[in-house]
N, C-alpha and C positions, 0 to 999 in steps of 0.2 A: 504494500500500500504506500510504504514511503516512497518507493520510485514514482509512481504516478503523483504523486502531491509533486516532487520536482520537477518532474515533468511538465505538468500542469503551470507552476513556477516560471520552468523557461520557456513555455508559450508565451504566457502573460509579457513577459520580457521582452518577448520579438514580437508584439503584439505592440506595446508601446515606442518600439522603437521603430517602427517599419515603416514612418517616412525618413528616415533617418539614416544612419549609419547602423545595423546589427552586428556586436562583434561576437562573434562564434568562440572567441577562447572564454569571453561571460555566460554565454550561454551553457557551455559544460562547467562550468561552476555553480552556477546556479544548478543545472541537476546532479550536480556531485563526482561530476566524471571527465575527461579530457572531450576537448570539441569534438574530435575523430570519434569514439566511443558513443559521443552522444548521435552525432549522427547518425551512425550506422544502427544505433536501436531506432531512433525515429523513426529511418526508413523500414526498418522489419515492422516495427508498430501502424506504422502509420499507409505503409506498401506504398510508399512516394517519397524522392527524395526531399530535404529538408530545402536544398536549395529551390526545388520544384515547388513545392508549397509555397515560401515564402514568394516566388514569382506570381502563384495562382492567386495568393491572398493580396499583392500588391494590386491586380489588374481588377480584383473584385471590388477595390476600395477607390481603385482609381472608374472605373464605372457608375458605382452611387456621385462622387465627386462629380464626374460629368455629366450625370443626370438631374444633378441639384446648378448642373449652370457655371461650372466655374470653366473657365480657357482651358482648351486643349493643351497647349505650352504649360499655363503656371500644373495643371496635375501631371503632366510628363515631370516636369522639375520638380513636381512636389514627390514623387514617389523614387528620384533617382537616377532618372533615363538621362543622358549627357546630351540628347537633341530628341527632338521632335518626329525623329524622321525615324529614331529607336524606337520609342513610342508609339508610333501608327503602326509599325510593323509588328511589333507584338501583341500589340491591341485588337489586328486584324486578323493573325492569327488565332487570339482567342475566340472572338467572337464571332469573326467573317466580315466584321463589317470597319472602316476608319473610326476614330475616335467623333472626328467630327460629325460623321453622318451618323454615329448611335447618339449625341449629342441633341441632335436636331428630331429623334424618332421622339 
């Protein structure tokens, strides 16, 4: 049970920090274990890698963000992306559609 309570711990953690900078050697501190270690149980736990999540859960926050109106640019930059041009293409791969034109649905 104490695993999942840490667990649990460094979600929260890369939960508050996910427009930001996450640093993975905090992250396995906060669950008690070296970064490497931590990921690799995530990914058995969770059957996705950590770094894949943390991509799935940027693009799901940066979609409320552009549904609530804010600029394509400021939520590419607010989530990380170094240009815009990063951002549409991942954006479009998630969804199938540009930022802008789910934007405008």
């Amino acid at each position: 049970m104490d695993w999942i309570n840490r667990l649990n711990s460094a979600i929260n953690y890369m939960e508050e920090h996910i427009k930001g900078e996450i640093d993975m050697e905090e992250v396995g501190k906060i669950a008690g274990c070296y970064s490497y270690h931590f990921q690799r149980m995530f990914t058995y736990m969770a059957d996705v890698t950590l770094s894949e999540y943390i991509r799935r859960r940027k693009m799901s926050l940066a979609a409320v963000d552009l549904l609530s109106g804010e600029k394509v640019i400021d939520v590419a930059l607010s989530y990380g992306y170094d240009s815009p041009t990063a951002f549409n293409r991942s954006f479009k791969k998630k969804y199938g559609v540009t930022p802008g034109r789910f934007r405008k649905k």
